[in-house]
DRENPA-3360 file (N, C-alpha, C; in nm, 2 decimals, always signed):
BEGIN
1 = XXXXXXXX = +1.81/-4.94/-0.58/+1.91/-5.04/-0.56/+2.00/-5.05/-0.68 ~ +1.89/-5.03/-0.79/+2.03/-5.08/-0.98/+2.13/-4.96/-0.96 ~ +2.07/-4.83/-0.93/+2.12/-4.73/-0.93/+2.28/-4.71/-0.84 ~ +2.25/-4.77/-0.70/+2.35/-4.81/-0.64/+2.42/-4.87/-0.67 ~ +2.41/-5.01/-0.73/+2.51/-5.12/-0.75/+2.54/-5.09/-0.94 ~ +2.51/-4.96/-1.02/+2.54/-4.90/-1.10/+2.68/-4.78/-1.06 ~ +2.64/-4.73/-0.94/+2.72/-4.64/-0.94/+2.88/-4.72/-0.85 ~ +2.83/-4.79/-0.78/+2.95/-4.89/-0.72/+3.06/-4.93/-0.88;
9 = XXXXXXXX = +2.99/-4.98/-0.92/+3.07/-5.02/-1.07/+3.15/-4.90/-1.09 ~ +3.07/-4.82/-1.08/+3.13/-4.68/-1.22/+3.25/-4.67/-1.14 ~ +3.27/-4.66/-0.98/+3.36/-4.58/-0.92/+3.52/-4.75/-0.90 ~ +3.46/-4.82/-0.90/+3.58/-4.96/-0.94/+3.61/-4.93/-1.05 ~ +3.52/-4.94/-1.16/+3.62/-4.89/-1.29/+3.71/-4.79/-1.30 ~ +3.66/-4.68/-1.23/+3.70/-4.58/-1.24/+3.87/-4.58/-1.15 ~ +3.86/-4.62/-1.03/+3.96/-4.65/-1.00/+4.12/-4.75/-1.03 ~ +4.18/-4.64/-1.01/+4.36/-4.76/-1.05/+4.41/-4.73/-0.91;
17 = XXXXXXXX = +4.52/-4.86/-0.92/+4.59/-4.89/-0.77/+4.68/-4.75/-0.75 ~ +4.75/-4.71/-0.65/+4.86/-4.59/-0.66/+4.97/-4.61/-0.73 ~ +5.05/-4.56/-0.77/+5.17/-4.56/-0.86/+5.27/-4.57/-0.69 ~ +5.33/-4.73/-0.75/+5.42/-4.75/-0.67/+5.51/-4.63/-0.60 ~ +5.49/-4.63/-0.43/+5.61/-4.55/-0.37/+5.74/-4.55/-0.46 ~ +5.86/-4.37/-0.45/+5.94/-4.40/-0.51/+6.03/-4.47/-0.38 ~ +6.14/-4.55/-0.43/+6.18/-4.61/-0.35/+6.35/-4.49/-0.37 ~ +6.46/-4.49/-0.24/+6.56/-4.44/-0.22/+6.64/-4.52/-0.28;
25 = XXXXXXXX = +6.77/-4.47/-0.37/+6.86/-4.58/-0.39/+6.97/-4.51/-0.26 ~ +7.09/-4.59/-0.26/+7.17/-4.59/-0.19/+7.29/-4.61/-0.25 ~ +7.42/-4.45/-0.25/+7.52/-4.49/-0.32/+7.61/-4.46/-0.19 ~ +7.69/-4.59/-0.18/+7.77/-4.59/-0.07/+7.94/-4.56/-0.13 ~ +8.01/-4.47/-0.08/+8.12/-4.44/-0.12/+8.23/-4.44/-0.01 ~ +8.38/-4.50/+0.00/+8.47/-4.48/+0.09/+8.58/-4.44/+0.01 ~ +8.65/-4.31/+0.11/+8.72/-4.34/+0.02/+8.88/-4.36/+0.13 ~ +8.94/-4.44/+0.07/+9.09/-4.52/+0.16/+9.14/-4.36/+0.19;
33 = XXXXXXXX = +9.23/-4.36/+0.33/+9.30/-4.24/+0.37/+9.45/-4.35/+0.40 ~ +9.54/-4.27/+0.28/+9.71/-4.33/+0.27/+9.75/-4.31/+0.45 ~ +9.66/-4.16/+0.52/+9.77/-4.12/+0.64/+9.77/-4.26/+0.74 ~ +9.65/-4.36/+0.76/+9.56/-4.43/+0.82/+9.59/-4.37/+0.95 ~ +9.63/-4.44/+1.03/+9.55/-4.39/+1.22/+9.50/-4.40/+1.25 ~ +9.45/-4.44/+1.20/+9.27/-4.45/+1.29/+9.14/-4.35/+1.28 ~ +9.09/-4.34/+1.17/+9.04/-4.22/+1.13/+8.92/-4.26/+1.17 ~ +8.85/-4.08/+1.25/+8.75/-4.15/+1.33/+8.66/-3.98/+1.38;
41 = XXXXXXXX = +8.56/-3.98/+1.39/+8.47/-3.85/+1.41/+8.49/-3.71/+1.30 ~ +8.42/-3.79/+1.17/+8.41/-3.65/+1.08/+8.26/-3.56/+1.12 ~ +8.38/-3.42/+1.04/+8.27/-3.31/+1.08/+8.28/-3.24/+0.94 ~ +8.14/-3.20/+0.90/+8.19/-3.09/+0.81/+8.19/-2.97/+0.84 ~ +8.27/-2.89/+0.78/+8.24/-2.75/+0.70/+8.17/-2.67/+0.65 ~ +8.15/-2.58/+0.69/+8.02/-2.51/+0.59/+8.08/-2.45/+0.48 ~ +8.16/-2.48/+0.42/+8.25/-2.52/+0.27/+8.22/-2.66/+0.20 ~ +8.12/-2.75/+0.23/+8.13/-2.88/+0.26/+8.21/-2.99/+0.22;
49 = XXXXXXXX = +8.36/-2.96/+0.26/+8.46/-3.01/+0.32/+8.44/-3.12/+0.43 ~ +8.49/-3.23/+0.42/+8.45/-3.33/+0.60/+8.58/-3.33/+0.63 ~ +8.60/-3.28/+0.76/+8.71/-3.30/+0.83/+8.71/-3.41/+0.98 ~ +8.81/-3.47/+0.99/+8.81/-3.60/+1.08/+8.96/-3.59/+1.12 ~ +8.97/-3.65/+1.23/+9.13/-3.64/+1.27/+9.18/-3.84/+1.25 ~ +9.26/-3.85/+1.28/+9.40/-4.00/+1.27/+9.40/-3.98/+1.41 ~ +9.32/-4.07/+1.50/+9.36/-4.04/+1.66/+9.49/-4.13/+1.71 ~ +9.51/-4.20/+1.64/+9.68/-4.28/+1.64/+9.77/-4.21/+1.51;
57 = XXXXXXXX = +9.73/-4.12/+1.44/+9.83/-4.08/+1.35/+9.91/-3.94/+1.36 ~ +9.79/-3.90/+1.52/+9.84/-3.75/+1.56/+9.84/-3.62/+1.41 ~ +9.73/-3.63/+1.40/+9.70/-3.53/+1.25/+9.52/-3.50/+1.28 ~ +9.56/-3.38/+1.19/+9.39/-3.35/+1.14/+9.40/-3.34/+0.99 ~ +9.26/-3.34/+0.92/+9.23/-3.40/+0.78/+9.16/-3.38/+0.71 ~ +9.15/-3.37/+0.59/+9.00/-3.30/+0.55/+8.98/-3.34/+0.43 ~ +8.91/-3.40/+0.39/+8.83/-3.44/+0.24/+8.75/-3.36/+0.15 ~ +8.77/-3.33/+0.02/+8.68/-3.28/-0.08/+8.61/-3.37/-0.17;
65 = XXXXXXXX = +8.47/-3.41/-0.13/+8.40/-3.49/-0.12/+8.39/-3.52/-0.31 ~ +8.41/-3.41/-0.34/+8.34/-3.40/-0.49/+8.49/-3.41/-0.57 ~ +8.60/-3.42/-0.53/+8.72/-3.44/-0.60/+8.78/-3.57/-0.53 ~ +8.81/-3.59/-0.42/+8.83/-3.70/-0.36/+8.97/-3.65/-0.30 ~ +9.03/-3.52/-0.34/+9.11/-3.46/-0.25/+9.14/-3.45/-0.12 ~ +9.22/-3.52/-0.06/+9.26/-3.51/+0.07/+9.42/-3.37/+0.13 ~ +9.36/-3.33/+0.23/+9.48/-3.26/+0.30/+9.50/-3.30/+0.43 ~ +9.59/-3.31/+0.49/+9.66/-3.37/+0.64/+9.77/-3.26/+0.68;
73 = XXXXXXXX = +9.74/-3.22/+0.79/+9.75/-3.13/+0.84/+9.85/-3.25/+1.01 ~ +10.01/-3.23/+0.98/+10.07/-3.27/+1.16/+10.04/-3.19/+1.27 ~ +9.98/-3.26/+1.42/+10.00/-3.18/+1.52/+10.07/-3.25/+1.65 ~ +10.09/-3.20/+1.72/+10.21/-3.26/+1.83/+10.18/-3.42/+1.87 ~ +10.33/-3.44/+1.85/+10.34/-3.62/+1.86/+10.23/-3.65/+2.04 ~ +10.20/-3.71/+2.05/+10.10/-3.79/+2.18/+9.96/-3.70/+2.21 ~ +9.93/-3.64/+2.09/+9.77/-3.56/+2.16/+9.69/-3.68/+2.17 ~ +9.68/-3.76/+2.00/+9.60/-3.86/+2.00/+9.47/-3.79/+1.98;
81 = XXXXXXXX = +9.45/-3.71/+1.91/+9.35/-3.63/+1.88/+9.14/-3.77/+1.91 ~ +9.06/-3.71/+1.99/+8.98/-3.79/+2.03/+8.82/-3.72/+1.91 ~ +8.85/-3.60/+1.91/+8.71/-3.52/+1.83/+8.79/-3.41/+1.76 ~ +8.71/-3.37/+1.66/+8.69/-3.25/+1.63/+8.58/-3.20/+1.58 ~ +8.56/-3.07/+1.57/+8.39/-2.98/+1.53/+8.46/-2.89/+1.49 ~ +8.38/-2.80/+1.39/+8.40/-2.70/+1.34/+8.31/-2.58/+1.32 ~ +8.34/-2.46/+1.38/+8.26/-2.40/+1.38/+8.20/-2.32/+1.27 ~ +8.13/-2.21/+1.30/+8.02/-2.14/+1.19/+8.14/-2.11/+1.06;
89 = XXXXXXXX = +8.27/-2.02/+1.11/+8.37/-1.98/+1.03/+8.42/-2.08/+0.95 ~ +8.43/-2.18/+0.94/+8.49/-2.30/+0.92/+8.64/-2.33/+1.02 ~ +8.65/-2.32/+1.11/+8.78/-2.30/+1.20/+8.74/-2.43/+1.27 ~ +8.85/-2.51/+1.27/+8.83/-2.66/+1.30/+8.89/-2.65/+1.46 ~ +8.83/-2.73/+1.59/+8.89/-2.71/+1.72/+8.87/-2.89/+1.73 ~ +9.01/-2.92/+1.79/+9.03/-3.05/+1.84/+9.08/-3.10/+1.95 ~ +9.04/-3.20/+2.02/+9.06/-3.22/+2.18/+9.20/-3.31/+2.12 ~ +9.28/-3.27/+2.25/+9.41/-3.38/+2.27/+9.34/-3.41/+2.34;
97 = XXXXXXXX = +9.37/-3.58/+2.37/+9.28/-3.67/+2.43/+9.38/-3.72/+2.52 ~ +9.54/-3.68/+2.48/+9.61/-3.74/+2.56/+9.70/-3.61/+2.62 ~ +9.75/-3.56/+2.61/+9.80/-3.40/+2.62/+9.73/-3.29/+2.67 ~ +9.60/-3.30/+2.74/+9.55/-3.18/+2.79/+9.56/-3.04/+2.69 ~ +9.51/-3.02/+2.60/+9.49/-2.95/+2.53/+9.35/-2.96/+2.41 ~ +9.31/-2.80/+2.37/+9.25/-2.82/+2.28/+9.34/-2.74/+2.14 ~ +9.31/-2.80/+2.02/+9.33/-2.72/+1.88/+9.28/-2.63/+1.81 ~ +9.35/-2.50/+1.77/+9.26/-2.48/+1.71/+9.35/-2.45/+1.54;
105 = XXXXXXXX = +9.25/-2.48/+1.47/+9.34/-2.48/+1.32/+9.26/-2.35/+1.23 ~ +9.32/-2.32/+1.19/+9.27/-2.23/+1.04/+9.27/-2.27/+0.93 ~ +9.19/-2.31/+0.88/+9.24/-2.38/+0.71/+9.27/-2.27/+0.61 ~ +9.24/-2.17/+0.65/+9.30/-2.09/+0.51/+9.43/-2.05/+0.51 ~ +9.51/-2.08/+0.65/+9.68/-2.05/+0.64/+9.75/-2.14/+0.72 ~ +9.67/-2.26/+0.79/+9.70/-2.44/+0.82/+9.75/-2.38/+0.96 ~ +9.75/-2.26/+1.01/+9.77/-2.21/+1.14/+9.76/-2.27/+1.25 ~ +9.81/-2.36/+1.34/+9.73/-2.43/+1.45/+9.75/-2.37/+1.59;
113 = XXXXXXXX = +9.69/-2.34/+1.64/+9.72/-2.25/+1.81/+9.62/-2.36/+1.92 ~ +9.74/-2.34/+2.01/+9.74/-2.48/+2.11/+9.67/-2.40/+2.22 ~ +9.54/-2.42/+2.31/+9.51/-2.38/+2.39/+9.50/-2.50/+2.53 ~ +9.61/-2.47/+2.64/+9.59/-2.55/+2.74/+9.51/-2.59/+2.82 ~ +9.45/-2.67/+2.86/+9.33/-2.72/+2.94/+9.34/-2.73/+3.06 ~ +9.46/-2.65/+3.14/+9.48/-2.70/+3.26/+9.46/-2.83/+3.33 ~ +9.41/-2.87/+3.40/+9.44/-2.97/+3.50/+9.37/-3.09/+3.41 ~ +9.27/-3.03/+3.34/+9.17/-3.16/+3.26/+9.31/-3.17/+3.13;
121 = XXXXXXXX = +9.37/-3.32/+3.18/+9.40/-3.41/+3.08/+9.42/-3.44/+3.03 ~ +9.29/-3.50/+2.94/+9.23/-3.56/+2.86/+9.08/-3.48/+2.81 ~ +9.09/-3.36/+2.77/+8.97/-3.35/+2.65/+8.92/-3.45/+2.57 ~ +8.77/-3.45/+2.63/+8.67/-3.56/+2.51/+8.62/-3.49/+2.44 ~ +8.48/-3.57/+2.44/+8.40/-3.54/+2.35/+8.34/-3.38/+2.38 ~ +8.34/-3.31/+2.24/+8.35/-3.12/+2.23/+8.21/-3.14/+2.20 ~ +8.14/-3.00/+2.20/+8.03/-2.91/+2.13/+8.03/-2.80/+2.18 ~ +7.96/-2.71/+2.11/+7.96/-2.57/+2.11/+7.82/-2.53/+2.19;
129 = XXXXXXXX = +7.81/-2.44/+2.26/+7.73/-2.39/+2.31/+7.67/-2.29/+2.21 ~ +7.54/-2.18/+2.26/+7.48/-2.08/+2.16/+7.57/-1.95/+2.19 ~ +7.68/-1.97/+2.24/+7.71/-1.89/+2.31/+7.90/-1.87/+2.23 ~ +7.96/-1.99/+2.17/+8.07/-2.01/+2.07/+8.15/-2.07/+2.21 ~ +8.10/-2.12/+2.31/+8.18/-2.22/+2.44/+8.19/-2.29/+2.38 ~ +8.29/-2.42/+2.37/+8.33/-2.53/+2.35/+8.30/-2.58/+2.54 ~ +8.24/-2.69/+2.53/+8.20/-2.78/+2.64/+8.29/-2.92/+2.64 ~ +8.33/-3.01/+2.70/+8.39/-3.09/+2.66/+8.39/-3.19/+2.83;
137 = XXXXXXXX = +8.42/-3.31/+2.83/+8.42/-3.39/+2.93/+8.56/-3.41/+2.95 ~ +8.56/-3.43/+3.08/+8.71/-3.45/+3.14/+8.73/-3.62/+3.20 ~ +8.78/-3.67/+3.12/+8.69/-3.82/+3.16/+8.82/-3.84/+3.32 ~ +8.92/-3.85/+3.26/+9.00/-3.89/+3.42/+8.99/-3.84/+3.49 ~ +8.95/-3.73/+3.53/+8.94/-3.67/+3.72/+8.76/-3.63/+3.70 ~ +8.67/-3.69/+3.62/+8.52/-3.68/+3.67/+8.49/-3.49/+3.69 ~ +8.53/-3.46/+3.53/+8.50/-3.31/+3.55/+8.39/-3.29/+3.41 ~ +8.33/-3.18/+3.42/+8.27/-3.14/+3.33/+8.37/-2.99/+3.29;
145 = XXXXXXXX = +8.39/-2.94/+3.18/+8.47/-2.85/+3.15/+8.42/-2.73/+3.02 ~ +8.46/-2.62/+3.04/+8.41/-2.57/+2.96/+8.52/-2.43/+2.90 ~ +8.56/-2.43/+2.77/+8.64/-2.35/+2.71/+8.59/-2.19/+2.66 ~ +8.63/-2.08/+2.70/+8.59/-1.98/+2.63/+8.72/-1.94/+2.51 ~ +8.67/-1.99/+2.37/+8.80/-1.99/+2.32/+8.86/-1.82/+2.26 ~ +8.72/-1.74/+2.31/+8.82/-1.58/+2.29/+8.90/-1.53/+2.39 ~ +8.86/-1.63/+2.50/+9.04/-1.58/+2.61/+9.08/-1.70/+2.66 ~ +9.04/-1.82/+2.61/+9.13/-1.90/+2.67/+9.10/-1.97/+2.78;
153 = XXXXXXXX = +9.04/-1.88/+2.85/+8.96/-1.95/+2.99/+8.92/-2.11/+3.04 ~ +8.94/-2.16/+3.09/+8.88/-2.28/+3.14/+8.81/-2.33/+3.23 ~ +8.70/-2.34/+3.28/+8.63/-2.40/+3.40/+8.61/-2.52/+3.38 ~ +8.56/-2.58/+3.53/+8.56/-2.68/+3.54/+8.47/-2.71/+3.63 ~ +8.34/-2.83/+3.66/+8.27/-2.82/+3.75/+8.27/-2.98/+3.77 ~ +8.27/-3.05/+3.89/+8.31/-3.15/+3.94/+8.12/-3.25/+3.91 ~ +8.16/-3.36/+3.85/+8.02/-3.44/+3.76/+7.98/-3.49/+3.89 ~ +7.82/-3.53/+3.92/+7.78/-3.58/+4.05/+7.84/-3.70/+4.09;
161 = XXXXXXXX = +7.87/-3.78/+4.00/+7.92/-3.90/+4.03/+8.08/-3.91/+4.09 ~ +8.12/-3.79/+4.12/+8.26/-3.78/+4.14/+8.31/-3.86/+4.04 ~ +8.47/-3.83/+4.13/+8.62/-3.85/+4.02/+8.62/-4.01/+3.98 ~ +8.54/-4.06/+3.92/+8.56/-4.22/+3.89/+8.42/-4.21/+3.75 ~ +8.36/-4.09/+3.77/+8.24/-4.13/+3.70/+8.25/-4.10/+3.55 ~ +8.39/-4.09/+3.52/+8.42/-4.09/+3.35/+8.32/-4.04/+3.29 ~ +8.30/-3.92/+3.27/+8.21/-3.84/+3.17/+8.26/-3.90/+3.02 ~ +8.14/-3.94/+2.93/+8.19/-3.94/+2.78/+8.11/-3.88/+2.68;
169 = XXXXXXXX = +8.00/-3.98/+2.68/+7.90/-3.84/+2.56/+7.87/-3.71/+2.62 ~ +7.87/-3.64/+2.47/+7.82/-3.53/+2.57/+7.73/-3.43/+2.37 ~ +7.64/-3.36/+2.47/+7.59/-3.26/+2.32/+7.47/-3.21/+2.42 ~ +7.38/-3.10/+2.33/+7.32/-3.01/+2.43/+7.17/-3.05/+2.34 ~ +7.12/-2.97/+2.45/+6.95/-2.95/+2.38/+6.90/-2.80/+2.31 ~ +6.77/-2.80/+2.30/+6.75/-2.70/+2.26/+6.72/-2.58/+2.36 ~ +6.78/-2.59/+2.40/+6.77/-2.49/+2.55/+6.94/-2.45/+2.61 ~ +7.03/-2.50/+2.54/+7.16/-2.46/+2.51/+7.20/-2.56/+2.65;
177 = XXXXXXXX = +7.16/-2.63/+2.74/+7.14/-2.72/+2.83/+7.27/-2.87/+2.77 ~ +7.35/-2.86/+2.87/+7.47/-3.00/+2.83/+7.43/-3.14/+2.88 ~ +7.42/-3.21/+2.86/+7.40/-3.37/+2.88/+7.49/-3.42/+2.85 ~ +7.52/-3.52/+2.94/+7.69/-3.58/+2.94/+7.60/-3.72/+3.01 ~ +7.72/-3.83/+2.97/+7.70/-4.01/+3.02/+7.83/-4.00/+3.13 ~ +7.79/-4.10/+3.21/+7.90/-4.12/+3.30/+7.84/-4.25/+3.28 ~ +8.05/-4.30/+3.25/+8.04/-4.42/+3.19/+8.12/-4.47/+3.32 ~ +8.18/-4.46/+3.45/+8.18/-4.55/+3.57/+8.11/-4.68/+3.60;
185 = XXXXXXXX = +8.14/-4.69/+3.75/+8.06/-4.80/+3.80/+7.91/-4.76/+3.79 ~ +7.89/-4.63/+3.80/+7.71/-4.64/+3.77/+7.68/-4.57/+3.65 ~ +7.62/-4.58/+3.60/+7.58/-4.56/+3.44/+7.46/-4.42/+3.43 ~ +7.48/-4.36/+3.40/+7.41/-4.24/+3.43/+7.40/-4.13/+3.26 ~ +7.26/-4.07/+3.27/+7.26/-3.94/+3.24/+7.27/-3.83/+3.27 ~ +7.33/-3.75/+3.26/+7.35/-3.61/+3.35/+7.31/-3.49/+3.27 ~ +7.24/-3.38/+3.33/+7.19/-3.24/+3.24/+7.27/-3.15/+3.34 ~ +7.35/-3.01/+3.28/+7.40/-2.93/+3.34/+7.27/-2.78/+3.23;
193 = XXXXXXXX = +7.30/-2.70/+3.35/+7.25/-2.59/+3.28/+7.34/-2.48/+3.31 ~ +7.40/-2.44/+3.17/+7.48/-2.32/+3.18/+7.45/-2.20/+3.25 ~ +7.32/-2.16/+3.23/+7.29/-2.04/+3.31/+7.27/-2.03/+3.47 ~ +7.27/-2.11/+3.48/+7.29/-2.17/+3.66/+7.37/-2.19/+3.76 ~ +7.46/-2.28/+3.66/+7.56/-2.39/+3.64/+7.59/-2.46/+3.79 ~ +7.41/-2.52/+3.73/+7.37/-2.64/+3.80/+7.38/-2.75/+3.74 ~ +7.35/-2.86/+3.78/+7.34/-3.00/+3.75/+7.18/-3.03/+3.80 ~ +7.08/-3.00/+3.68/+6.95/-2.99/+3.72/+6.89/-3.23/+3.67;
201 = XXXXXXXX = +6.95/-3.30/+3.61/+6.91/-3.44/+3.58/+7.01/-3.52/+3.59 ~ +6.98/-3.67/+3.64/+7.08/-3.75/+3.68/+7.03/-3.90/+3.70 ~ +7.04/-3.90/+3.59/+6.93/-4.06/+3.53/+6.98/-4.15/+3.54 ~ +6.97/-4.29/+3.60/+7.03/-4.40/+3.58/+6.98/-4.47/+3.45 ~ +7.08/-4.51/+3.33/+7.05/-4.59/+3.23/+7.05/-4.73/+3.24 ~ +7.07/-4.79/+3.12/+7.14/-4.94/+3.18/+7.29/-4.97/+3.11 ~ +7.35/-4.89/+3.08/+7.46/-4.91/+3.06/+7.51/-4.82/+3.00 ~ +7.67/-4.82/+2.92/+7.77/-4.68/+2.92/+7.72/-4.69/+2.75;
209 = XXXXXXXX = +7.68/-4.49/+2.77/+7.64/-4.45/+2.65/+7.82/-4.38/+2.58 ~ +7.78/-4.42/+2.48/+7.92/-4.35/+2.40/+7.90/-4.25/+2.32 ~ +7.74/-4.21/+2.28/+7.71/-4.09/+2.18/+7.56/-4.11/+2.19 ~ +7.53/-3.95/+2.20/+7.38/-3.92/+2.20/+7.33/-3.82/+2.09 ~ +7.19/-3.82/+2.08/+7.15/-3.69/+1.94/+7.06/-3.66/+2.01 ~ +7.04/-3.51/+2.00/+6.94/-3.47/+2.03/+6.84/-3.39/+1.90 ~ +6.72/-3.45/+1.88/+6.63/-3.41/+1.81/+6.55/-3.28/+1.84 ~ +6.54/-3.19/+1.77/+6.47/-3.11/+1.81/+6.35/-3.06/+1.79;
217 = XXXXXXXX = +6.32/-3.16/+1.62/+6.17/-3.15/+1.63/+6.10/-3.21/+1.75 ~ +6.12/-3.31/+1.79/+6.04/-3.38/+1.90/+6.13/-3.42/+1.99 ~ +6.19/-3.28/+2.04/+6.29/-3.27/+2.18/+6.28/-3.41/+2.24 ~ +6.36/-3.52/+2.18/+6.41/-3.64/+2.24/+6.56/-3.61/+2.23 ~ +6.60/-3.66/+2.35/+6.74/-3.75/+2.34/+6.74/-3.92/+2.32 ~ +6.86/-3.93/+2.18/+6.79/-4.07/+2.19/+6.98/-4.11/+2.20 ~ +6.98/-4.26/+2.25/+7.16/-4.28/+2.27/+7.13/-4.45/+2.29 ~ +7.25/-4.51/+2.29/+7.26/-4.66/+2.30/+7.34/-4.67/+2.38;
225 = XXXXXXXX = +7.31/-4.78/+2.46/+7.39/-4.87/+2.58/+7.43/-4.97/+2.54 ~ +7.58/-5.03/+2.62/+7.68/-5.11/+2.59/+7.56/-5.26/+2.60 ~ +7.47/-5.18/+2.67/+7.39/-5.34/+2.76/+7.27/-5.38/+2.60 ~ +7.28/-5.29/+2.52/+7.19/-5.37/+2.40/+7.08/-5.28/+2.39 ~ +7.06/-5.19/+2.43/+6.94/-5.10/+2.43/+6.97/-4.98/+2.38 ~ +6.83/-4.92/+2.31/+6.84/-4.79/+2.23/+6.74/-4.73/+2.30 ~ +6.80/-4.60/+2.41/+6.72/-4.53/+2.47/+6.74/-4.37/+2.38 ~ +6.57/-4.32/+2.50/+6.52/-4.20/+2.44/+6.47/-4.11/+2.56;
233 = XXXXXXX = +6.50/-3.96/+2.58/+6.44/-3.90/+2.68/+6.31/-3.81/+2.61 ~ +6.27/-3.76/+2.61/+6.18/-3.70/+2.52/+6.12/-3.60/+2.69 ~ +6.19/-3.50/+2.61/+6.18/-3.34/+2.69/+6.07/-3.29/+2.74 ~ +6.02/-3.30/+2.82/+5.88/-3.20/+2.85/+5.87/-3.08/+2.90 ~ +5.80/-2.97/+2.82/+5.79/-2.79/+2.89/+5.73/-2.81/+3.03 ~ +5.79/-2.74/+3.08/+5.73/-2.67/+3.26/+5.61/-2.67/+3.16 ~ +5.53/-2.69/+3.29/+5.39/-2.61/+3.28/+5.38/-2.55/+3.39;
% end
């Protein structure tokens, strides 16, 4: 028993508390854009450049994070630019949100080539497929749309909720699979699969999602509703 409540001691003495967690600081930086408009959906570069459009200033834009350099780049008066992404090359593509078209810019010669969208509108929210598709929602006529931007091509495939169900978020999984919100009278999740091009999910939420992420360590989709809630789908393999 001494022996025990000898060796208890040794290992208390012996012991210290852990060396405090390091804690994260937080340096928050903005920096003012002279063009203003309404600056809204940056993307970077893989130059790491952040580029963002003026959706009321009718421009695209781009910031050098480590100089504070800005460039502004005019494109046609009433696009109203709604997104842009940029792909692997750094080649920036942006939806007219009002003008039925998408953009596409070159930054190494400010080149901009206008690709028309046909009947869809209003291009929304973009992403790229594994495939270099640009996918995009067609919110006024309740389309889902899809850009092949080495010829220009456009399809179009009609969202389950028909022409009122205002497609808005939209981004894919790890299965190259599109999910899109229909923000209408019924509130919905939707999954299309490119290789099918089916409409395989069609989930009622509780309210209009405006942006989703999809995680791919632990294949969730997680998104927020107007109604106050932060939802999650969390993907499960066939078995």
């Amino acid at each position: 028993m001494i022996k025990l409540v000898l060796l208890a001691a040794a290992v208390l003495l012996s012991w210290s508390p852990p060396l405090a967690a390091q804690v994260d600081t937080f340096d928050l930086k903005e920096w003012p854009v002279e063009s203003g408009g309404r600056t809204r959906d940056p993307a970077i570069a893989p130059d790491g450049k952040v580029w963002f459009v003026g959706q009321a200033g009718n421009y695209i834009a781009n910031l050098d994070p480590a100089t504070g350099a800005q460039k502004r780049y005019d494109i046609e008066e009433g696009t109203n630019p709604h997104t842009l992404i940029v792909d692997q090359k750094g080649t920036v593509w942006y939806a007219g949100n009002r003008n039925g078209r998408i953009g596409r810019l070159d930054p190494a010669t400010g080149e901009i080539d206008v690709i028309m969208t046909g009947e869809a509108k209003d291009p929304h929210t973009m992403v790229f497929d594994g495939n270099g598709h640009i996918w995009f929602g067609d919110e006024a006529r309740g389309m889902l749309g899809r850009l092949n931007p080495a010829t220009g091509e456009v399809k179009e495939w009609p969202v389950p909720g028909g022409p009122d169900a205002r497609p808005y978020a939209l981004t894919k999984d790890d299965q190259d699979r599109i999910w899109f919100s229909e923000t209408g009278k019924s509130k919905r999740l939707v999954g299309f699969d490119p290789r099918t091009e089916k409409f395989f999910a069609n989930i009622e939420v509780s309210g209009t999602i405006r942006h989703m992420h999809f995680d791919r360590k632990t294949r969730s989709m997680w998104f927020g509703t107007d109604a106050n809630n932060v939802g999650r789908i969390a993907l499960q393999k066939a078995k």
